[in-house]
Backbone and ligand atoms as CSV (ligand in chain L), in Angstrom:
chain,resi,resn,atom,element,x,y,z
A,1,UNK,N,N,118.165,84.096,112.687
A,1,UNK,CA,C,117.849,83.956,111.270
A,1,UNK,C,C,117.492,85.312,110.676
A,2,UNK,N,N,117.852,86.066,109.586
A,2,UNK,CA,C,117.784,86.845,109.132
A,2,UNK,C,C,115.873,87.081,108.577
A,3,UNK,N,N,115.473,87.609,108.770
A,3,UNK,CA,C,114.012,88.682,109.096
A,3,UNK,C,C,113.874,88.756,107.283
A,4,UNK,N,N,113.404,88.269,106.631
A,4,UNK,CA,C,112.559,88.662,104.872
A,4,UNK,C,C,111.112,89.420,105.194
A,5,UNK,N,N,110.217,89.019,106.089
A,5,UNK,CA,C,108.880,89.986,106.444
A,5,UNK,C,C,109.609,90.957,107.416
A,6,UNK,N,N,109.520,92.369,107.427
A,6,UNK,CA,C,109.844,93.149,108.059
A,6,UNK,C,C,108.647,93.494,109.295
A,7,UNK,N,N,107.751,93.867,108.702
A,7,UNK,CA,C,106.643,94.194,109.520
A,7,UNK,C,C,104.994,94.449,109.127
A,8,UNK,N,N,104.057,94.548,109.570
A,8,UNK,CA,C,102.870,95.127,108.545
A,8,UNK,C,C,102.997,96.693,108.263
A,9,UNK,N,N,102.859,96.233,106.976
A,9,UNK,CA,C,103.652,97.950,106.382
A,9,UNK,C,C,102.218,98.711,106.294
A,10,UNK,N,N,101.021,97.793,106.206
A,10,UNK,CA,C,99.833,98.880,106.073
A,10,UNK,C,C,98.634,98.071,106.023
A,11,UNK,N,N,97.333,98.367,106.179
A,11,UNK,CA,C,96.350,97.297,105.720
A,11,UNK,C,C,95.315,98.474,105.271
A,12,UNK,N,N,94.500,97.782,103.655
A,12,UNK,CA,C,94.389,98.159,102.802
A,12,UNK,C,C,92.588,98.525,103.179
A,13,UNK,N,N,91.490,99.615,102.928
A,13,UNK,CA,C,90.562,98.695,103.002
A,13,UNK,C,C,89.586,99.501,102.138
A,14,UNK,N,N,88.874,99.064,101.740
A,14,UNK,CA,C,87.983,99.469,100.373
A,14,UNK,C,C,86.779,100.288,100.894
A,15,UNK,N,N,86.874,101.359,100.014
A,15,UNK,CA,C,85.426,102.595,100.573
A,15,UNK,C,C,84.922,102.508,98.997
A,16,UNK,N,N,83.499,103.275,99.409
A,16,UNK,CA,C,82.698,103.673,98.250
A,16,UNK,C,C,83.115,104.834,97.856
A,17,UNK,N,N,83.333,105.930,98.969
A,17,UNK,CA,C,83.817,107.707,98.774
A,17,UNK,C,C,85.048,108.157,99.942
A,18,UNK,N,N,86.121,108.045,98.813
A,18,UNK,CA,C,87.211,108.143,99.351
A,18,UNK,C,C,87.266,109.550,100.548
A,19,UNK,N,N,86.174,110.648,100.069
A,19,UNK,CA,C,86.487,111.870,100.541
A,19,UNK,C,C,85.366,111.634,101.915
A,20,UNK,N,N,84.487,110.936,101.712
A,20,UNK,CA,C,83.621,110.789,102.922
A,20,UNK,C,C,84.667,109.725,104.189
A,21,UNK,N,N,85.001,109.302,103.160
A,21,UNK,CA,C,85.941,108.229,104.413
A,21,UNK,C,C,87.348,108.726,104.566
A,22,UNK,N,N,87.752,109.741,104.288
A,22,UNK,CA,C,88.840,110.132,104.946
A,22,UNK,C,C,88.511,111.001,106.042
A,23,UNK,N,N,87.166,111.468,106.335
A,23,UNK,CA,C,86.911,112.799,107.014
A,23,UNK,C,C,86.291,111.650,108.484
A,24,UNK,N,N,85.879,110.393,107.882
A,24,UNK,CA,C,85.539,109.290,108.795
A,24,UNK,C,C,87.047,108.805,109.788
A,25,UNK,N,N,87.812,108.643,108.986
A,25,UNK,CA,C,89.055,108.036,110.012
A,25,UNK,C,C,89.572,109.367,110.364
A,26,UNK,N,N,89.669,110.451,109.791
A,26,UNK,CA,C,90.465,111.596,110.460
A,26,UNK,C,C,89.739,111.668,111.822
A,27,UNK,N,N,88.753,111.818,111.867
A,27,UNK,CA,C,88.124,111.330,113.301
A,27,UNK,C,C,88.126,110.204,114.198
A,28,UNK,N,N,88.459,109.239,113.579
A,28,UNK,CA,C,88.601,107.664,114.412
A,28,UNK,C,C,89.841,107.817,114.896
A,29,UNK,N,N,90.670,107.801,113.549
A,29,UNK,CA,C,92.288,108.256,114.005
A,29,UNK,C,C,93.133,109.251,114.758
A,30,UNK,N,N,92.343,110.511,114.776
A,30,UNK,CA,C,92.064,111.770,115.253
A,30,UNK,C,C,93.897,112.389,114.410
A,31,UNK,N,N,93.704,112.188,113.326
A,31,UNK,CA,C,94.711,112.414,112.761
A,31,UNK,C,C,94.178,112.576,110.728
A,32,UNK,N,N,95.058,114.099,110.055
A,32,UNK,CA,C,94.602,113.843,108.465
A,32,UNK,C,C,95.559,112.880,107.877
A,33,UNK,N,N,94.711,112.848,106.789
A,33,UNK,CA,C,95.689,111.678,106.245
A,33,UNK,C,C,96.927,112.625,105.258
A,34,UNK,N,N,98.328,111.881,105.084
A,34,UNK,CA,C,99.263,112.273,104.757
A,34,UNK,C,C,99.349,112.160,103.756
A,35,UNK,N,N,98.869,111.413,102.673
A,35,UNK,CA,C,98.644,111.932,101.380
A,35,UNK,C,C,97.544,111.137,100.627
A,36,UNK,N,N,97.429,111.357,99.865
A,36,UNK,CA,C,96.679,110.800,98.556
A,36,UNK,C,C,97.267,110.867,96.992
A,37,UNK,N,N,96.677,109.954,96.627
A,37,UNK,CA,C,97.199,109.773,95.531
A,37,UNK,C,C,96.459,108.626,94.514
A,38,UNK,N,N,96.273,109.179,93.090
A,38,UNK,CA,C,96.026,107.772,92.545
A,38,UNK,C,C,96.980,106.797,92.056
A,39,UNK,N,N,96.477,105.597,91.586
A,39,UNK,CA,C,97.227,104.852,90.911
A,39,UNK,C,C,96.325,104.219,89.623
A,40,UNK,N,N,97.059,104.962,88.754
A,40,UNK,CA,C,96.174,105.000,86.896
A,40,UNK,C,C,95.959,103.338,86.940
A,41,UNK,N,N,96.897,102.484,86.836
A,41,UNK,CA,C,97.211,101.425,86.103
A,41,UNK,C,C,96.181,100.285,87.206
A,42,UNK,N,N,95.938,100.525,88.439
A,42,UNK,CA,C,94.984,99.893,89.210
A,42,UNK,C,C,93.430,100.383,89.000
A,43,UNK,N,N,93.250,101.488,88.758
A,43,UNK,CA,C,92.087,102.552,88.829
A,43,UNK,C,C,91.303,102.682,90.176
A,44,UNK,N,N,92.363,103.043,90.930
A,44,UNK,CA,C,92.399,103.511,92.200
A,44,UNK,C,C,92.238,104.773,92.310
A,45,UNK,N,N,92.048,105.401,93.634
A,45,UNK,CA,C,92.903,106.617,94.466
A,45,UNK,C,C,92.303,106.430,95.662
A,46,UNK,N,N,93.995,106.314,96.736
A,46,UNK,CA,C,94.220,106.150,97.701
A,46,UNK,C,C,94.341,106.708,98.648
A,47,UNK,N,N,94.261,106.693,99.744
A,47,UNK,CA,C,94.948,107.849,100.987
A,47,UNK,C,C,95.362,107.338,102.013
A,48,UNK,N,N,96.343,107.910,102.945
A,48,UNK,CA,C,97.045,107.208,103.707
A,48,UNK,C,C,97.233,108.034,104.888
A,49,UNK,N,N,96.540,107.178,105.997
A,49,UNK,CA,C,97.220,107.588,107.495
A,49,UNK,C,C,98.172,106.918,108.013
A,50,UNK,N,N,98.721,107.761,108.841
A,50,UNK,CA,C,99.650,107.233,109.696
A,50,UNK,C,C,98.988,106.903,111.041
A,51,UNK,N,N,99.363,105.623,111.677
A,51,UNK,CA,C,99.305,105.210,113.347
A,51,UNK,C,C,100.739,104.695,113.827
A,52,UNK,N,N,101.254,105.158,114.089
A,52,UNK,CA,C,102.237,104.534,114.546
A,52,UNK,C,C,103.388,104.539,113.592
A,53,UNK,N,N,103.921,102.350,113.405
A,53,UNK,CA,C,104.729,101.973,112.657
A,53,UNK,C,C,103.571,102.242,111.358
A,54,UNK,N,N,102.534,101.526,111.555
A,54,UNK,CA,C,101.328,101.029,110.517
A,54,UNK,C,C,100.631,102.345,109.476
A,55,UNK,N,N,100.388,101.418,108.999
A,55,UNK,CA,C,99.712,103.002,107.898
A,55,UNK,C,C,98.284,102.211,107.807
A,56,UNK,N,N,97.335,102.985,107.515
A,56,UNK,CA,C,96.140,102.418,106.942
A,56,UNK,C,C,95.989,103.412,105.618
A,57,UNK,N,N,95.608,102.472,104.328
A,57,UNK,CA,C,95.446,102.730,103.330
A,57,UNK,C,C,93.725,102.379,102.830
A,58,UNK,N,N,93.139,103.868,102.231
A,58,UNK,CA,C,91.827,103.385,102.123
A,58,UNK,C,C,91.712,103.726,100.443
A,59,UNK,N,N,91.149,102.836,99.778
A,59,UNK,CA,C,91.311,102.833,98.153
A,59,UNK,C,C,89.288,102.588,98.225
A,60,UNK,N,N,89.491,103.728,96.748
A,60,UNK,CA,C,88.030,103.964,96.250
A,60,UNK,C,C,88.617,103.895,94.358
A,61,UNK,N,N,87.926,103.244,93.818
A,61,UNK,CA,C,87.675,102.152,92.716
A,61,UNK,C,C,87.649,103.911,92.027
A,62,UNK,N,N,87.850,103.856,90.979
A,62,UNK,CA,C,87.930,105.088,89.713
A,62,UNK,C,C,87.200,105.068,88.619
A,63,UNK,N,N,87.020,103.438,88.327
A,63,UNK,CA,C,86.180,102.918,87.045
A,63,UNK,C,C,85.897,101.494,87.475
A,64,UNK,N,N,84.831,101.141,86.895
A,64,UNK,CA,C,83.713,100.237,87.276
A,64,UNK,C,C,84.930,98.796,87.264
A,65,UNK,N,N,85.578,98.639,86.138
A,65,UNK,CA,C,87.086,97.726,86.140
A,65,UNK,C,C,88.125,97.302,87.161
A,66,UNK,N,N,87.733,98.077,87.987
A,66,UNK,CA,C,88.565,98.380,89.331
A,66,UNK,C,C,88.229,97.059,90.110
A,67,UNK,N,N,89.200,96.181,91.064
A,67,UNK,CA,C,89.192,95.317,91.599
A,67,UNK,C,C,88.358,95.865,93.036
A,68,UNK,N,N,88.725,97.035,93.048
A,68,UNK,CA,C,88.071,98.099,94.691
A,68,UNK,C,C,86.450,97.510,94.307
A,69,UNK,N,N,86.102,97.918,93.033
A,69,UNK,CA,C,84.895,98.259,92.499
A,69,UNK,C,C,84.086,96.778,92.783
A,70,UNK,N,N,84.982,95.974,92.117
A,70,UNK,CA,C,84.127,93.998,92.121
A,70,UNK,C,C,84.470,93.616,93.079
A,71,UNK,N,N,85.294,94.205,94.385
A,71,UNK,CA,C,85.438,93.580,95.726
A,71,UNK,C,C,83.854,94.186,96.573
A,72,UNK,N,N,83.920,95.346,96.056
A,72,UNK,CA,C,82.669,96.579,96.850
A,72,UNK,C,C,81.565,95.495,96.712
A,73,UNK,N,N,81.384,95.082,95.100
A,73,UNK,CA,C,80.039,94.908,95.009
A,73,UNK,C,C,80.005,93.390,95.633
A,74,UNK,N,N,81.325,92.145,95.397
A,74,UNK,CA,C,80.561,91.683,96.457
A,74,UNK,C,C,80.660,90.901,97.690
A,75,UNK,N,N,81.436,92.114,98.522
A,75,UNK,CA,C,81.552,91.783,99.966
A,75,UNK,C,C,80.826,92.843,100.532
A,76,UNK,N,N,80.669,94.327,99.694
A,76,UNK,CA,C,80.623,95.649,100.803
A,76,UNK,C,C,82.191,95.906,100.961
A,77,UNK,N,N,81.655,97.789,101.903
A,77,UNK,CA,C,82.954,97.967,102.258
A,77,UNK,C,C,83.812,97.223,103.525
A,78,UNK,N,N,85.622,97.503,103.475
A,78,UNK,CA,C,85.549,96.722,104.646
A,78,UNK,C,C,86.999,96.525,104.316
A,79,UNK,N,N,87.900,95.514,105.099
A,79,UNK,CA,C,89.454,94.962,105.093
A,79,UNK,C,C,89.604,94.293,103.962
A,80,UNK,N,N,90.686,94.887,102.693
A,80,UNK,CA,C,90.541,94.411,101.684
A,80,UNK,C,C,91.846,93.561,101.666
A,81,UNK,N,N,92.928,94.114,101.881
A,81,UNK,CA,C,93.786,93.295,101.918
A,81,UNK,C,C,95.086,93.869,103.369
A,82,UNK,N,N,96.185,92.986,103.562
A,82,UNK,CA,C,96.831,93.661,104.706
A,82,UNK,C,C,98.446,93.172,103.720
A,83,UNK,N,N,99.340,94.096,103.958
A,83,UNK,CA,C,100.393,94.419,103.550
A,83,UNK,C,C,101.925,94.388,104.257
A,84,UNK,N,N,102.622,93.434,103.602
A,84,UNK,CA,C,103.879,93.239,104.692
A,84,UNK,C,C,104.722,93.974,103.514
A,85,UNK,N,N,105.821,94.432,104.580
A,85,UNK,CA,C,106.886,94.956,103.928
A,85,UNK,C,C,108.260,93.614,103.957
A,86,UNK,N,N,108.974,93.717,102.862
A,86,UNK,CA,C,110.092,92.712,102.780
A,86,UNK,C,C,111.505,93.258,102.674
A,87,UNK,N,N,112.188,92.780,102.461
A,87,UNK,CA,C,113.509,93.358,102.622
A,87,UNK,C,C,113.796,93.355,101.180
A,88,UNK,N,N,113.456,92.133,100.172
A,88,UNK,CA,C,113.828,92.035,99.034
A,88,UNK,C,C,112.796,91.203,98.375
A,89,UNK,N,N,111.336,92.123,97.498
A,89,UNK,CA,C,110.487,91.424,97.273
A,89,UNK,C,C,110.605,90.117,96.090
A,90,UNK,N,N,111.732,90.397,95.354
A,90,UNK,CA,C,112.195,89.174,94.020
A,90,UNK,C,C,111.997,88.278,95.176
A,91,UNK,N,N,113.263,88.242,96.480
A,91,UNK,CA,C,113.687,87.039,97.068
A,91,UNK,C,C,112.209,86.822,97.649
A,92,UNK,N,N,111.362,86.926,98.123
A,92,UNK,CA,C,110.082,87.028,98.601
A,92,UNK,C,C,109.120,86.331,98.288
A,93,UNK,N,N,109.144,86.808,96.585
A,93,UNK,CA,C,107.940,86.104,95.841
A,93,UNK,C,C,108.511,84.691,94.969
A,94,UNK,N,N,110.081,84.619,94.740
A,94,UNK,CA,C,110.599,83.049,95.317
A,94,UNK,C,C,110.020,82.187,96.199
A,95,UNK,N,N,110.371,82.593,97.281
A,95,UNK,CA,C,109.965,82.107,98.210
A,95,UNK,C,C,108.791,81.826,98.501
A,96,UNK,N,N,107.909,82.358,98.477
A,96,UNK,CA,C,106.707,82.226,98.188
A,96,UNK,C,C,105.886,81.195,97.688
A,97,UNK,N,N,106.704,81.587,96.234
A,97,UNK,CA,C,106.276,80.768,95.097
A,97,UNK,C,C,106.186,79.082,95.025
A,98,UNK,N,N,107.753,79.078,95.714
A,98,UNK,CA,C,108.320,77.489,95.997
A,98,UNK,C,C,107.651,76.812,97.362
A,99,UNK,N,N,106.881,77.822,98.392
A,99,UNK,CA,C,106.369,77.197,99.070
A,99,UNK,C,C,104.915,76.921,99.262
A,100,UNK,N,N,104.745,77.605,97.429
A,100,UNK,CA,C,102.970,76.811,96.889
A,100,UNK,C,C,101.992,78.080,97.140
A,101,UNK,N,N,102.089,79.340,97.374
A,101,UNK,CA,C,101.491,80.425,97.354
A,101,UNK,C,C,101.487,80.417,95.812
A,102,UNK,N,N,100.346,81.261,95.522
A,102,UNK,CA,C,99.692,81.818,94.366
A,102,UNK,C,C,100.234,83.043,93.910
A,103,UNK,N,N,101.100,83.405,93.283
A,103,UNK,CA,C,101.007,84.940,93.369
A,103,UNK,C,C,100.371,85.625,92.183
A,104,UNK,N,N,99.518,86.758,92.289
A,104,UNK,CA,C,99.024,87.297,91.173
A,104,UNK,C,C,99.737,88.387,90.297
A,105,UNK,N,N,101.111,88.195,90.523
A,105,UNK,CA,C,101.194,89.155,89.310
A,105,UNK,C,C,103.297,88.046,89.445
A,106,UNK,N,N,103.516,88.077,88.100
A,106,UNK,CA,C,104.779,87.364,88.201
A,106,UNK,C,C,105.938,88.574,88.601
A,107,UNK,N,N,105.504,89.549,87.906
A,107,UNK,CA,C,106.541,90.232,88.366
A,107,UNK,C,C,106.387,91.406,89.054
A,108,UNK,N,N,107.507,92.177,90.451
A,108,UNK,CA,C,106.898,93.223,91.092
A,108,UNK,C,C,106.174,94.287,90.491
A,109,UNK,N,N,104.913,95.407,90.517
A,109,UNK,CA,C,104.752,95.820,90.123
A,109,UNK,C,C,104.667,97.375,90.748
A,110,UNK,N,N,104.123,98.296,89.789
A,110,UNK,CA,C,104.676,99.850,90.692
A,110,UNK,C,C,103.480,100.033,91.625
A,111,UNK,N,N,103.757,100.220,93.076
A,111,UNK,CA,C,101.950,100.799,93.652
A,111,UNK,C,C,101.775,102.057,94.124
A,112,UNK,N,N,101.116,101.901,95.022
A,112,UNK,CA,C,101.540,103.861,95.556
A,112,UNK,C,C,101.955,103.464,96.910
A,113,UNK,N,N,102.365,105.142,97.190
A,113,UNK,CA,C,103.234,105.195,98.060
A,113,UNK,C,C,104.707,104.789,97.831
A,114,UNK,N,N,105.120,104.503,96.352
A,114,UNK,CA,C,106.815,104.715,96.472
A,114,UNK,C,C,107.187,103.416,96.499
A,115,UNK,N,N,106.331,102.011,96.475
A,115,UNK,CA,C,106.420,100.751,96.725
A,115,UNK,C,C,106.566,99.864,95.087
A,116,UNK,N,N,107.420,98.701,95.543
A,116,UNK,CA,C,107.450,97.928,94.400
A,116,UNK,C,C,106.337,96.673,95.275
A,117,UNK,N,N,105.419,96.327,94.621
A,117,UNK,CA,C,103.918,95.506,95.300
A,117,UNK,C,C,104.146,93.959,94.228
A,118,UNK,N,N,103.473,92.527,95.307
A,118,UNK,CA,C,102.833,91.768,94.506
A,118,UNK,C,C,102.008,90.814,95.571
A,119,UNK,N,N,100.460,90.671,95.038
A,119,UNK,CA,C,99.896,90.262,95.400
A,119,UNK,C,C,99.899,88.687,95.512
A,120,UNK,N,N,99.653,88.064,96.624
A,120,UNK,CA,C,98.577,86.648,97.149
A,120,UNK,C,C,97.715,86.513,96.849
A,121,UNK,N,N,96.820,85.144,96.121
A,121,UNK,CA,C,95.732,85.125,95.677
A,121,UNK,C,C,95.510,84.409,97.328
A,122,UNK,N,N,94.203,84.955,97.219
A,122,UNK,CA,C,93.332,85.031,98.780
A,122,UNK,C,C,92.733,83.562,98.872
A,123,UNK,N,N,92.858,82.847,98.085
A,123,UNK,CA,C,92.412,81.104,97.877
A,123,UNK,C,C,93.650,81.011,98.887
A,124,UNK,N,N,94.810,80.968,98.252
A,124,UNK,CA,C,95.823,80.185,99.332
A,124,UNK,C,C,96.585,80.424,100.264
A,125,UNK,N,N,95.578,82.171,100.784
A,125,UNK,CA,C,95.935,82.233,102.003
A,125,UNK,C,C,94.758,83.045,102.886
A,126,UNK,N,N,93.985,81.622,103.143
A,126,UNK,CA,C,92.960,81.785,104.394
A,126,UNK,C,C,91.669,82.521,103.965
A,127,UNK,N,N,91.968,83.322,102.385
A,127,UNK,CA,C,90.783,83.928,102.217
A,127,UNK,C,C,91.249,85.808,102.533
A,128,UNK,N,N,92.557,85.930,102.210
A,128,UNK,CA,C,92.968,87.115,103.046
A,128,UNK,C,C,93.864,87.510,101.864
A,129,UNK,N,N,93.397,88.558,101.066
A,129,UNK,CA,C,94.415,89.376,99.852
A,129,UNK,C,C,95.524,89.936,100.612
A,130,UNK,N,N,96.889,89.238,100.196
A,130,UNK,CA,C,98.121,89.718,100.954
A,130,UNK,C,C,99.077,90.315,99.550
A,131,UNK,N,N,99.143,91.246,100.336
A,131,UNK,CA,C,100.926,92.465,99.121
A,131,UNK,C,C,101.690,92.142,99.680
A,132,UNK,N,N,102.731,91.845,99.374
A,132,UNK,CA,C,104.050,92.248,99.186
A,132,UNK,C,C,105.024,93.571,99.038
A,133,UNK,N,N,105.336,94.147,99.749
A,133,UNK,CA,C,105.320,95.292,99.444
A,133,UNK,C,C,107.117,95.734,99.732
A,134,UNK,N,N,107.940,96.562,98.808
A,134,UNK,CA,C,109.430,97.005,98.920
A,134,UNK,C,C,109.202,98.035,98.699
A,135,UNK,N,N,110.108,99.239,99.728
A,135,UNK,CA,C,110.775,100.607,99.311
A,135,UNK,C,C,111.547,100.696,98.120
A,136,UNK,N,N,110.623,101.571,97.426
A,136,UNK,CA,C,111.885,101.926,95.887
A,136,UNK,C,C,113.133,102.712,96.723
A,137,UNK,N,N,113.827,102.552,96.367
A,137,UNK,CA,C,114.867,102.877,97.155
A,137,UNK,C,C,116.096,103.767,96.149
L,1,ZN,ZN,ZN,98.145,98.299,99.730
């Protein structure tokens, strides 16, 4: 049967100080991270290691509006969401859709790292914020 989840493309996880916690995993990971970057329209900025296939992505909130920001205040920091890559996210979030997932945004939207993204509401799945995530290609 032809493969629509490719693999976990990354898992996401929410800091207070992006610059304190990159200098934290460059040591866990024993590796720097490969880039950073914000994203205006989320009020993010992100950074990204590499392990392997996997990336870990750590996002620090920009303005109080920030979902980073109302997840921080109330869980703490920690695993915010985990990220599959698809082959074709339209066909994806179809699919999805028709099999009673929530999705929070109707249509793909731009994220970082070069990705077309759409989120799972974490009610209807287990309690666990899931992306969607495609190579702009
Ligand atoms: Zn992500």
């Amino acid at each position: 049967m032809f493969k629509t989840m490719l693999k976990v493309e990354h898992i996401g996880i929410a800091v207070k100080n992006l610059a304190q916690s990159n200098e934290l995993f460059a040591k866990l990971l024993n590796t720097e991270p490969y880039k950073q970057e914000e994203v205006q329209s989320e009020h993010v900025i992100t950074s990204f290691f590499k392990v392997g296939e996997t990336k870990i992505e750590l996002l620090e909130a920009t303005h109080e509006s920030s979902t980073i920001a109302k997840f921080i205040e109330k869980k703490g920091e920690g695993i915010h969401h985990i990220a599959y890559e698809v082959a074709d996210i339209q066909q994806e979030m179809e699919r999805l859709k028709n099999e009673g997932f929530v999705l929070l945004n109707e249509q793909p939207k731009h994220g970082a790292d070069n990705k077309l993204v759409c989120f799972l509401h974490p009610k209807s799945t287990n309690g666990v914020l899931v992306e969607l995530c495609q190579e702009i290609r």
